[in-house]
ZAMARGU-4260 file (C-alpha; in steps of 0.2 Angstrom, whole numbers, plus 5000, padded with zeros to 4 digits):
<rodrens>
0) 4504/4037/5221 | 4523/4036/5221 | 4536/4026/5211 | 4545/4017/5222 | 4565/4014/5222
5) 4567/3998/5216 | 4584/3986/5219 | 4590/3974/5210 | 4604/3968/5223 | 4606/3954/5233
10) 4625/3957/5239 | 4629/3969/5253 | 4633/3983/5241 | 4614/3986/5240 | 4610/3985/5259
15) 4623/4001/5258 | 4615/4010/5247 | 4598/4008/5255 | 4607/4014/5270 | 4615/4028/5262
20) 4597/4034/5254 | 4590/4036/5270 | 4578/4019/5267 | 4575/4003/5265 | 4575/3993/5247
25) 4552/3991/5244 | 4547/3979/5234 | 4536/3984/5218 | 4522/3980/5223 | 4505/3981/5211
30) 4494/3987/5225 | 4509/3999/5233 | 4502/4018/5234 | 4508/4034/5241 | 4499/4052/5240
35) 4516/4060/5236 | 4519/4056/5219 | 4508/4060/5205 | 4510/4043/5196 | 4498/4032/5197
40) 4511/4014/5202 | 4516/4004/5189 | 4502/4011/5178 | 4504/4014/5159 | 4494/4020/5144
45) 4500/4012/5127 | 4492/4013/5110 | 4495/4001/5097 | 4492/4003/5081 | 4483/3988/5077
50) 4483/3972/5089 | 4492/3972/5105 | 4507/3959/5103 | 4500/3943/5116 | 4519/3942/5122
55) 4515/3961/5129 | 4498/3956/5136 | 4508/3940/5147 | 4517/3956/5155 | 4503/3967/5161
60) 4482/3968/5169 | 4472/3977/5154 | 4462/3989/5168 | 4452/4000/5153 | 4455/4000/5134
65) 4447/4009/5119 | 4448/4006/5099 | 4451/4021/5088 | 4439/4020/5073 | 4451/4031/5060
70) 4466/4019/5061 | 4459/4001/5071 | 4473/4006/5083 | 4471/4000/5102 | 4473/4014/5118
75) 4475/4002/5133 | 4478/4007/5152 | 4487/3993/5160 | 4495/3989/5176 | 4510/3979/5175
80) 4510/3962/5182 | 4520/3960/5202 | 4536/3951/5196 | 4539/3961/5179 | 4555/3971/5181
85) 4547/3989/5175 | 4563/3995/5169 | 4567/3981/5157 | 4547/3981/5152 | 4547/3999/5148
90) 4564/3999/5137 | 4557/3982/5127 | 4542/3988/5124 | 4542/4008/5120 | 4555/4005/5106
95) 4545/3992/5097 | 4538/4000/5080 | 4520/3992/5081 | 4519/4005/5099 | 4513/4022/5093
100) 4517/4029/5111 | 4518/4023/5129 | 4521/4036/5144 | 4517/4032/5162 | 4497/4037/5168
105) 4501/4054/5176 | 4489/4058/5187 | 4477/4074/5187 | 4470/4083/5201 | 4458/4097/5205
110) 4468/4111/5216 | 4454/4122/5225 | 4460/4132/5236 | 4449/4135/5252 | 4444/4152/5255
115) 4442/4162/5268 | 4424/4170/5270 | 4423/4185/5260 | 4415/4200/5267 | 4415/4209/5251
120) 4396/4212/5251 | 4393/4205/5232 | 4394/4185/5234 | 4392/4186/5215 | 4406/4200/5211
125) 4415/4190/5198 | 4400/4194/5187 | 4402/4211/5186 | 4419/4211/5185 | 4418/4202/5168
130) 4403/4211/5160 | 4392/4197/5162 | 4378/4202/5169 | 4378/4219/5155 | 4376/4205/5144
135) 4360/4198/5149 | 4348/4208/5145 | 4356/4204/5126 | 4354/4185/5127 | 4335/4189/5132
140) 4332/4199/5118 | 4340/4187/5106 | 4333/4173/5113 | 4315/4180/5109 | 4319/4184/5093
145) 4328/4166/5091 | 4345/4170/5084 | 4353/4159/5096 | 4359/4140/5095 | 4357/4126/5107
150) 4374/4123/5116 | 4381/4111/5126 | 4397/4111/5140 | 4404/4096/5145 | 4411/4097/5163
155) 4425/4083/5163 | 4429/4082/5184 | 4422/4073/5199 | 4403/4074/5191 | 4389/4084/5197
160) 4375/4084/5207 | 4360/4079/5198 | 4347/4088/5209 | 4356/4105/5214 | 4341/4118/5210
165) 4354/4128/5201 | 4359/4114/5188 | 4344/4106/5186 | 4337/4113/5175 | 4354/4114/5162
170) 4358/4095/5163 | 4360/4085/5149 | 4362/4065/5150 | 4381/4064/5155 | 4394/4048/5158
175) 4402/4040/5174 | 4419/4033/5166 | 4425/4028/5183 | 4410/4016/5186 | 4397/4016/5171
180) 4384/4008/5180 | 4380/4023/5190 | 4375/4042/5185 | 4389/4054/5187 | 4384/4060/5201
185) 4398/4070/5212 | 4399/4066/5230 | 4416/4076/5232 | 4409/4094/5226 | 4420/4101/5213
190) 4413/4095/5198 | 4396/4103/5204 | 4407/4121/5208 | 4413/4120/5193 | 4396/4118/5184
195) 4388/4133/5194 | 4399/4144/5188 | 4394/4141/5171 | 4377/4143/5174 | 4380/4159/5185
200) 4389/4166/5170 | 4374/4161/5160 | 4361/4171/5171 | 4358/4158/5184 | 4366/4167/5200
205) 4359/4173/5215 | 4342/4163/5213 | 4338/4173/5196 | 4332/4160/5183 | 4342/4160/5167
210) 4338/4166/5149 | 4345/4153/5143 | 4338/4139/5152 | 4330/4127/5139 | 4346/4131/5125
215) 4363/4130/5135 | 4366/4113/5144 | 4380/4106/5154 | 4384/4090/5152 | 4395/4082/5168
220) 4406/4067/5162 | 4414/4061/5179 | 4431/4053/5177 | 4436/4056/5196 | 4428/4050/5211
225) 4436/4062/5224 | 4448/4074/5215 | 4464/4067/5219 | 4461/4051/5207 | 4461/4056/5193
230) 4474/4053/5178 | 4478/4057/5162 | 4471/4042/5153 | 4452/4043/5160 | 4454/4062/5158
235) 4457/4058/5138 | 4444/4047/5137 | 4432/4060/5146 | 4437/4072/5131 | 4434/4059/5120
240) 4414/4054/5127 | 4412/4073/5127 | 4415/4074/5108 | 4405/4057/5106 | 4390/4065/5113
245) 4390/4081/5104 | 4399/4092/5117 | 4402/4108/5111 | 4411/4115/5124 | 4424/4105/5136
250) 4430/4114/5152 | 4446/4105/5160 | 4447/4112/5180 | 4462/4099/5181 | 4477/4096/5175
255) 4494/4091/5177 | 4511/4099/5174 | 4518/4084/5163 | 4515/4084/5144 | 4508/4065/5139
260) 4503/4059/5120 | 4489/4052/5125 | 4481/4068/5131 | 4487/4077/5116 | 4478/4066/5105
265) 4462/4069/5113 | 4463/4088/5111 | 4469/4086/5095 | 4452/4073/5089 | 4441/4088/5100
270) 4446/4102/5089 | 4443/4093/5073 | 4427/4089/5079 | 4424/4108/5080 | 4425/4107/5099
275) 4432/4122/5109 | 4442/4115/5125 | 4446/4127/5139 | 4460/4120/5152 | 4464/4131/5172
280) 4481/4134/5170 | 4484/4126/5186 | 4488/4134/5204 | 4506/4136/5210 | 4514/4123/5221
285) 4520/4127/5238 | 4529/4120/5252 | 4524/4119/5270 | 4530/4136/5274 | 4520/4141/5261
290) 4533/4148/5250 | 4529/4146/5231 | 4541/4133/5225 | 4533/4133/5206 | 4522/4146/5196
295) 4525/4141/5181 | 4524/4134/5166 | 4506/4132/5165 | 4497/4112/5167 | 4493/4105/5153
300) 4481/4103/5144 | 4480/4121/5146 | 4497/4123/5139 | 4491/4115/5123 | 4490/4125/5109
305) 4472/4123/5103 | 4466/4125/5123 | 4460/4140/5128 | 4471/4144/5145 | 4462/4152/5159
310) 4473/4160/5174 | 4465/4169/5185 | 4463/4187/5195 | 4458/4193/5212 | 4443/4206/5218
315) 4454/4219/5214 | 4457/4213/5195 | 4475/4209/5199 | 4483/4193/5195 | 4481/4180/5211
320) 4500/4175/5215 | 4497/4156/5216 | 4491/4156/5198 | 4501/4150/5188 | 4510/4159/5170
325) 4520/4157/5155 | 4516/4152/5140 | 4502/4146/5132 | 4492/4158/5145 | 4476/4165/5133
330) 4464/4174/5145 | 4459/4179/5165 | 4444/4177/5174 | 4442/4179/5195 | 4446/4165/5203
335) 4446/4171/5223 | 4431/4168/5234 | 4420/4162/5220 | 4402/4158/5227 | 4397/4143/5218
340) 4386/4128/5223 | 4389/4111/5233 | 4383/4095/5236 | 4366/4094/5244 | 4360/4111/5236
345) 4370/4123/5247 | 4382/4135/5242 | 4399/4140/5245 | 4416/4150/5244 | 4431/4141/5236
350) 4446/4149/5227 | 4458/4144/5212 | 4459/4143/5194 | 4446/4130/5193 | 4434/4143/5196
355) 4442/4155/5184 | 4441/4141/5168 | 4422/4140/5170 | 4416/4157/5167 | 4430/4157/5151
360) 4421/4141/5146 | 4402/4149/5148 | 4408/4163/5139 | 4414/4150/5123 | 4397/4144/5126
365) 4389/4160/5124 | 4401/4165/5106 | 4395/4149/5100 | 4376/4150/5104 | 4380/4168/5095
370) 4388/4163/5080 | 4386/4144/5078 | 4398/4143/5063 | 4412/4148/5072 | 4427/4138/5072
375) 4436/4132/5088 | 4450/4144/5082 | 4439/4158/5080 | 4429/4157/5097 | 4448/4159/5105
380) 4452/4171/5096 | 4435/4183/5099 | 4437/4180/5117 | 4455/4184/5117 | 4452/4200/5106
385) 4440/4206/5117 | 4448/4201/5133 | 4455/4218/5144 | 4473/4219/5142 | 4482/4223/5160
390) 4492/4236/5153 | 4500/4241/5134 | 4507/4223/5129 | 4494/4214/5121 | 4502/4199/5129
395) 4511/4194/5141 | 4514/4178/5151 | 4506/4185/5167 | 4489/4191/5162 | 4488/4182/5142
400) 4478/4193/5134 | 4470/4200/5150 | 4454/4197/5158 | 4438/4191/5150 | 4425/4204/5144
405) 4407/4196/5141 | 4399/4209/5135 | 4413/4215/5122 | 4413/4196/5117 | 4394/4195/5112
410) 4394/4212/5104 | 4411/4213/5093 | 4413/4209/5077 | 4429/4197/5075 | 4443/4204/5068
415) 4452/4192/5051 | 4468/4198/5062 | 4467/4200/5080 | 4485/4204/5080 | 4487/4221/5072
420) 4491/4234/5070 | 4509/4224/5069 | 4516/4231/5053 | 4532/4235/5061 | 4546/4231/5070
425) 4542/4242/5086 | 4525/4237/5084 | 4529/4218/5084 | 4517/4206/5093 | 4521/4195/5107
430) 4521/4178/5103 | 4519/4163/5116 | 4532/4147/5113 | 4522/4132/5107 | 4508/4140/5103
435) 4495/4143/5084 | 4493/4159/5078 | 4480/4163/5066 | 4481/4180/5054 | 4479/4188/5038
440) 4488/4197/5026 | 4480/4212/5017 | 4490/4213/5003 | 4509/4210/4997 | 4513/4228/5004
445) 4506/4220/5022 | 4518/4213/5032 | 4517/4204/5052 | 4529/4205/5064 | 4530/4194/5081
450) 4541/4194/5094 | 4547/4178/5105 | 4556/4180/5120 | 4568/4163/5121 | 4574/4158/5140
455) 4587/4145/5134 | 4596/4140/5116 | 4590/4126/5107 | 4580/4124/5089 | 4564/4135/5084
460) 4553/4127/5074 | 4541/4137/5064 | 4526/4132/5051 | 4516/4143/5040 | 4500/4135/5033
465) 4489/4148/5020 | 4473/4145/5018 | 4477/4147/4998 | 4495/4147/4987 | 4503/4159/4991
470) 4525/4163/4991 | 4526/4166/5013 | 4541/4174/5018 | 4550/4176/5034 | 4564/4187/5041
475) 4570/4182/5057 | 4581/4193/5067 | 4592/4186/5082 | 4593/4204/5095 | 4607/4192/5106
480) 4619/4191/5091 | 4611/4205/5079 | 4608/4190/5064 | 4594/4191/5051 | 4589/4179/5038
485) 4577/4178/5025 | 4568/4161/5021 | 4555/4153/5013 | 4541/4146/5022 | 4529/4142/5011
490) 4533/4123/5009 | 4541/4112/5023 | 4547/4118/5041 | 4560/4129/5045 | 4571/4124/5058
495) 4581/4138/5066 | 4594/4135/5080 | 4595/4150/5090 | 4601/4157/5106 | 4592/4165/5121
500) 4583/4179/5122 | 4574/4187/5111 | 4567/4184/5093 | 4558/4195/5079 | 4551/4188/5065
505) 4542/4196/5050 | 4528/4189/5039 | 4524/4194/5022 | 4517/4185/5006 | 4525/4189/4988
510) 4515/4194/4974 | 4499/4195/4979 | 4483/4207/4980 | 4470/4196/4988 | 4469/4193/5008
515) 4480/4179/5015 | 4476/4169/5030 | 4488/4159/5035 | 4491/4149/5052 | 4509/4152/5060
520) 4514/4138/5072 | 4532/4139/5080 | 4538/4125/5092 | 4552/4127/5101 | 4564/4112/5109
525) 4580/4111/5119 | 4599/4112/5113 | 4609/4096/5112 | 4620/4097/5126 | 4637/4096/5125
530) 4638/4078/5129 | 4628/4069/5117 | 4629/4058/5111 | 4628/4048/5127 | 4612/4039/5127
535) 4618/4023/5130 | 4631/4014/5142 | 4642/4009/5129 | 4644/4028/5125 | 4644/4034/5141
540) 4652/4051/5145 | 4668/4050/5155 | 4670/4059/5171 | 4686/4056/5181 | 4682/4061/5198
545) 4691/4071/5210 | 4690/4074/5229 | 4675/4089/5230 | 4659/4094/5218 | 4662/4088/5200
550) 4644/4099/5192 | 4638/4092/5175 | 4625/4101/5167 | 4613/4091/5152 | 4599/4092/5142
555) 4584/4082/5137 | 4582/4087/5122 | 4574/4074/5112 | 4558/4059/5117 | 4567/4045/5129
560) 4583/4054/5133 | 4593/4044/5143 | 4613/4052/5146 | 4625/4041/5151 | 4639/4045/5163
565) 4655/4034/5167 | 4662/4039/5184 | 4680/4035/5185 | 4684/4033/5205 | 4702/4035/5209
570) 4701/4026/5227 | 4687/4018/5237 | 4677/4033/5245 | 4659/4042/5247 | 4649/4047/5233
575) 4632/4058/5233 | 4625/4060/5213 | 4610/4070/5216 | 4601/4077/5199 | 4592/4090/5200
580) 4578/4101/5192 | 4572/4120/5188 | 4553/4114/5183 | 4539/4104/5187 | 4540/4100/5168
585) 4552/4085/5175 | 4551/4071/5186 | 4569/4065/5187 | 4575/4048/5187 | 4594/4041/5193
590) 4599/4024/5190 | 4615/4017/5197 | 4627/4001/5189 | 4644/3995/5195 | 4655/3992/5181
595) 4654/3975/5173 | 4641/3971/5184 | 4621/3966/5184 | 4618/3976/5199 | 4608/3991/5198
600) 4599/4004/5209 | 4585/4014/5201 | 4580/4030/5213 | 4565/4040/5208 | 4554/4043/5223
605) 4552/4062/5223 | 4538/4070/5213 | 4540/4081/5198 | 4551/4097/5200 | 4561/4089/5217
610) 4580/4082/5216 | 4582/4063/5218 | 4600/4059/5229 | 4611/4043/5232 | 4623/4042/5243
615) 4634/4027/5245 | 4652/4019/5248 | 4662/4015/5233 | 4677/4003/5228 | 4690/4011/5215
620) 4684/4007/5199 | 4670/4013/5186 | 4652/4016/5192 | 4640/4022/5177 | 4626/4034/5180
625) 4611/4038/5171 | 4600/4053/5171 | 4582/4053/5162 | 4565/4060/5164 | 4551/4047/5171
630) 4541/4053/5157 | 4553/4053/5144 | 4547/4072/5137 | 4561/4083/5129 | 4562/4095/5143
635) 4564/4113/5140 | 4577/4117/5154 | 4594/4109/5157 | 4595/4098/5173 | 4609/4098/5184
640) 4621/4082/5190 | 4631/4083/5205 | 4641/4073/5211 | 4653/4073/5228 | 4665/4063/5230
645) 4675/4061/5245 | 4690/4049/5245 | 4693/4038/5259 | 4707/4046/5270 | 4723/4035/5270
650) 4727/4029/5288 | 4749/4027/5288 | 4746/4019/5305 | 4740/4002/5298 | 4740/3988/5303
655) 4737/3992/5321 | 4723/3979/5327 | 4733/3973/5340 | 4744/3978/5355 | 4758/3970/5348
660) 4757/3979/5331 | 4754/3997/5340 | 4760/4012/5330 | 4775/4020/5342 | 4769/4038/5348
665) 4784/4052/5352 | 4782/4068/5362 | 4772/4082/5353 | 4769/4072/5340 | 4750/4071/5332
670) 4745/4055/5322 | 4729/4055/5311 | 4719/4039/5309 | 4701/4031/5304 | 4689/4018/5312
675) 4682/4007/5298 | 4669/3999/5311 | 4667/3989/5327 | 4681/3977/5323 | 4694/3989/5318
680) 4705/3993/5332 | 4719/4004/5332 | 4735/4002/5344 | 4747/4013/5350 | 4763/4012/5362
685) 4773/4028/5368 | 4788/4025/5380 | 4793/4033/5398 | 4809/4038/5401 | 4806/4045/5421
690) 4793/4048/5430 | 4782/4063/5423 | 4766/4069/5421 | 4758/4064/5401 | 4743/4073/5394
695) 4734/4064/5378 | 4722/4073/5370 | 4710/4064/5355 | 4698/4072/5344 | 4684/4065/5334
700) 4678/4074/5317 | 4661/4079/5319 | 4646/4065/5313 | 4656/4051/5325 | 4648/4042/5338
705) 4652/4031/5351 | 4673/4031/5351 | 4682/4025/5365 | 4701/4027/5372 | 4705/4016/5386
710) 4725/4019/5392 | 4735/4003/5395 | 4752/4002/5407 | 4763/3989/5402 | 4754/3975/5410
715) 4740/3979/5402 | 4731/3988/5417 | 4718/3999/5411 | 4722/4016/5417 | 4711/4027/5410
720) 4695/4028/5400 | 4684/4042/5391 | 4671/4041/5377 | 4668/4054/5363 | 4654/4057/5352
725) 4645/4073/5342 | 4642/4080/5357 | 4660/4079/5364 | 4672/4079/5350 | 4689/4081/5360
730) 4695/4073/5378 | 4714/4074/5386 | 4717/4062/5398 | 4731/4067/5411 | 4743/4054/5418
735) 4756/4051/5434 | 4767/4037/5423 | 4782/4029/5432 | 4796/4022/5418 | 4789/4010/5405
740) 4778/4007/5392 | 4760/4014/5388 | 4748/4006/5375 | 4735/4016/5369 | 4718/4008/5362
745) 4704/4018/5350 | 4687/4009/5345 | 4673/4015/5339 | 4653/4003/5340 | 4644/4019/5334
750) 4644/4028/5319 | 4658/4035/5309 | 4658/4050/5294 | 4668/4057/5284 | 4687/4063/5290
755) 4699/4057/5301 | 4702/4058/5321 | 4718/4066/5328 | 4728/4061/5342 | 4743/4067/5351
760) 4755/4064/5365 | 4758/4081/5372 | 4777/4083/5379 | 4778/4080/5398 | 4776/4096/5408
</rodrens>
């Protein structure tokens, strides 16, 4: 669905800029939707933390809500009423301290890519390539002698189908969020995909019966009805029911690039409950050509730090390109041409990192049926020590970790430090941005170095939690600048502001002889731009225009950034602002006000990552911009405002509407002028001394359409005639004049651009 541009305007000025946006001024309308924008319209997810205020609930529909037990606080998903002005509701109602958060309802979506049909002989590949079938025989044996646990995944998507042979037999009783009164049963397919790749990962492939049948159970808790309606608030609530109903596992083949609290919350309250969630990272958006516009960062919630990301790998083990990377990238499984079941118990190819998640998430499935005590944190951690590295980093944002390896998994031992050996400088591990690291330290001689590679400047944050007292150090060396410090981080935060590129930092623990573990946490956010503070219009930035590109360049570096610009215009002219964007990370928003004035233009009608552009006619004077994100995230990469501004050209033959005000023309002489519209006439009169032959030549900038010159003798006789336009930008009109007086008349009914026409009276020949 697409937020539309909304105006506020009743005088002409807004019918100008709809014109100069390219559309019309749409109304908000409550039932208004559009495919292209990945918003659901005028929808919202609040939480209170106690009662909603009744003044707030006048303002909105209540579609879904849910109470939090811990704090009696209230998660609702509303829709705004028809005649509430959004951007007033919003600004009243986020800054009011009883609202823990409100963010718009992003939408999620499952991205399967179709595939076509593989003639790779083995439809069931993928489990070779991850050792699973080698482990097999294992889970038989240990099944007999009974050292494995029930175990239960919840697949949150588009549900699954309850009779499919090949599920059947692993289903648990599951929930339909979208319409409680029915089973979540999946009449669009890729929930039930999804599912079968667990169960082929659990032995179930090929028509071969599982060993696990009777102990591993999948569990489908439908929050989408045909894959392209979902969103982030019944996603939440679908990790929520999961963990209600004693989930142990949660496989996410959905997402969404845009961070939202709500979300967060939900994979927080899931790892508490001891509840490994596993997230597709998401594949890469492209354009009609097919050219990759985005392949990274990864969706969230695979990006979160306690959710296990999952990119995924070809036939060939290399990574697929339309998969996407960067941080918070833990493993790889195959994601082309995955053989999986459908609706109506038939099968299928289908292709994406929706079908590399599900054999991560088995595999979690299989840790825990292994070692039931385990931790969320240490299931991650096993299946990322044992994963396949792609080459000698242990990780990088392409591969993670590497691929998945059953077999290693099920047989290991976990390591207390998955990390070493990383005692030195040179042997430094990479470390992800906004991610948890958990380690150990041997003795007070032991020391653990990281490494993180920083794109832009801005504040790292890092956090060390020991799981007993204990003095933590860290030294932090900055390779741009060749700084070091030493701190302590064995109390609050450290908050470091450092450049780009890249950073080492080395662990160690004073005065100790006994094992440390410890969890190391950095987050890293944005640097203040040079601007701030300008986040309202009273402290708007100043910018005095000049004719051409003026390029400013800002950050959002904190929650609900809004910059503020004040555009001084020197004389009336045409003005783009167009803000643009390097990542899907943003949704960008523009909003327009004339100075001292009520009337606004809000223009956000492009989706995540895309530019939004105005173009309009303006008077000298002030005009104030805004720039924001629609989800008011702090957003790692700076964004980009331009704006062009072309002054009016000044026309020195004014005023010239009539014959008898006609500018007087000489011999060779060339006279520039504009035509403001259909009324705006412009005159000229030349004089002829004897009888010659006059050439008049005119020329039309290009963008015009629709000018006329008529010739006129003294009488006013019309003479000649031409018309001009795009296609014909210059005429001359040649002339036998007797002695007298010529008028000349130029008028234009189509439309006019930027620049001026030039005309001249060429010396008799």
């Amino acid at each position: 669905m697409k937020k539309v541009v909304w105006v506020t305007w009743i005088c002409l000025f807004a019918v100008l800029i709809a014109s100069a946006c390219g559309q019309a001024p749409r109304e908000n309308r409550g039932n208004e939707e559009d495919s292209s924008k990945t918003v659901s319209h005028r929808e919202w997810v609040i939480k209170w933390k106690g009662e909603a205020d009744p003044d707030f609930l006048k303002t909105v529909d209540i579609l879904h809500e849910s109470l939090d037990p811990k704090d009696n606080g209230q998660t609702m998903l509303i829709r705004l009423k028809p005649d509430v002005d959004e951007e007033k509701w919003e600004s009243r109602w986020s800054g009011d301290p009883r609202v823990e958060y409100l963010h718009p309802n992003h939408k999620f979506k499952v991205e399967s890519r179709v595939s076509m049909q593989y003639r790779g002989g083995n439809r069931t590949y993928y489990l070779k390539r991850i050792r699973a079938e080698a482990a097999w025989p294992l889970l038989v044996k240990w099944k007999e002698q009974g050292r494995i646990s029930n175990v239960t995944v919840a697949v949150v998507d588009t549900g699954v189908d309850l009779s499919h042979p090949m599920l059947a037999p692993f289903l648990v009783a599951g929930a339909n969020l979208r319409d409680p009164a029915q089973p979540p049963q999946d009449h669009m397919g890729h929930g039930t995909r999804v599912a079968s790749v667990i169960a082929a990962v659990w032995g179930s492939a090929g028509g071969k019966k599982s060993p696990l049948i009777g102990s591993a159970h999948i569990m489908p808790i439908k929050v989408m009805e045909d894959g392209q309606d979902g969103d982030v608030y019944h996603t939440a609530e679908g990790i929520r029911e999961a963990v209600r109903r004693k989930a142990d596992v949660i496989v996410l083949a959905q997402g969404s690039w845009t961070y939202s609290e709500t979300m967060a919350e939900a994979v927080q309250e899931a790892e508490q409950a001891g509840v490994t969630v596993v997230g597709a990272a998401g594949n890469a958006s492209m354009n009609d050509n097919g050219d990759i516009l985005y392949d990274h960062p990864l969706y969230y919630p695979a990006a979160f730090p306690t959710v296990l990301g999952v990119g995924s790998v070809d036939v060939e083990g290399q990574r697929v390109m339309t998969s996407n990377m960067g941080s918070g990238l833990d493993v790889m499984a195959p994601g082309e041409n995955i053989w999986s079941a459908i609706p109506g118990g038939k099968y299928g190819y289908d292709s994406g990192t929706s079908f590399a998640a599900p054999q991560v998430a088995g595999l979690a499935a299989l840790v825990k049926e292994r070692f039931p005590s385990f931790t969320p944190a240490q299931i991650r951690n096993l299946i990322r020590q044992t994963a396949r590295p792609s080459g000698e980093e242990r990780w990088n944002i392409l591969y993670g970790f590497g691929t998945i390896d059953v077999y290693r998994a099920m047989t290991a031992k976990l390591e207390p430090d998955i990390f070493e050996p990383n005692n030195s400088a040179g042997k430094a591990m990479p470390m992800s941005t906004d991610q948890v690291y958990q380690a150990t330290l041997h003795s007070s001689s032991d020391a653990d170095w990281y490494r993180i590679h920083l794109f832009h400047p801005g504040t790292l944050v890092l956090t060390c939690d020991a799981k007993r007292q204990a003095r933590m150090r860290i030294r932090v060396e900055v390779e741009r600048t060749g700084q070091t410090g030493e701190y302590d981080l064995s109390s609050q935060p450290l908050f470091l502001t450092v450049p780009g590129g890249q950073i080492r930092l080395k662990v160690w623990a004073i005065d100790t002889r006994e094992p440390i573990s410890y969890t190391l946490t950095n987050a890293f956010s944005p640097q203040v731009d040079r601007n701030e503070n300008n986040d309202y219009q009273w402290n708007a930035t100043k910018v005095k225009l000049t004719p051409g590109l003026v390029p400013i360049e800002g950050t959002w570096h904190k929650q609900r950034d809004m910059d503020w610009y004040q555009l001084e215009i020197p004389r009336p002219g045409m003005l783009e602002a167009r803000l643009d964007v390097v990542t899907p990370r943003a949704d960008p928003v523009l909003f327009v006000q004339e100075d001292e004035s009520w009337h606004t233009v809000r223009v956000d009608v492009k989706s995540e990552g895309e530019e939004e552009t105005i173009r309009l006619h303006v008077p000298k004077g002030y005009l104030y911009v805004r720039a924001s994100d629609y989800g008011g995230n702090p957003i790692v990469e700076p964004y980009h405002l331009i704006i062009d501004y072309q002054p009016e050209m000044t026309d020195a033959s004014e005023p010239n509407d009539r014959s008898d005000q006609a500018t007087l023309l000489f011999p060779g002489e060339t006279v520039t002028g504009r035509l403001a519209g259909p009324v705006d006439l412009d005159w000229y009169v030349f004089q002829v001394t004897e009888r010659s032959r006059h050439t008049i030549r005119l020329q039309i900038p290009p963008g015009w359409e629709d000018v006329e010159m008529i010739l006129y003798d003294s009488g006013m006789r019309a003479l000649k005639q031409v018309r001009l336009s795009d296609s014909r930008r210059v005429a001359e009109v040649t002339h036998m004049m007797e002695i007298g007086n010529y008028y000349i008349r130029l008028q234009s009914s189509g439309k006019r651009g930027e620049g001026a026409y030039s005309l001249v009276l060429k010396r008799p020949g």
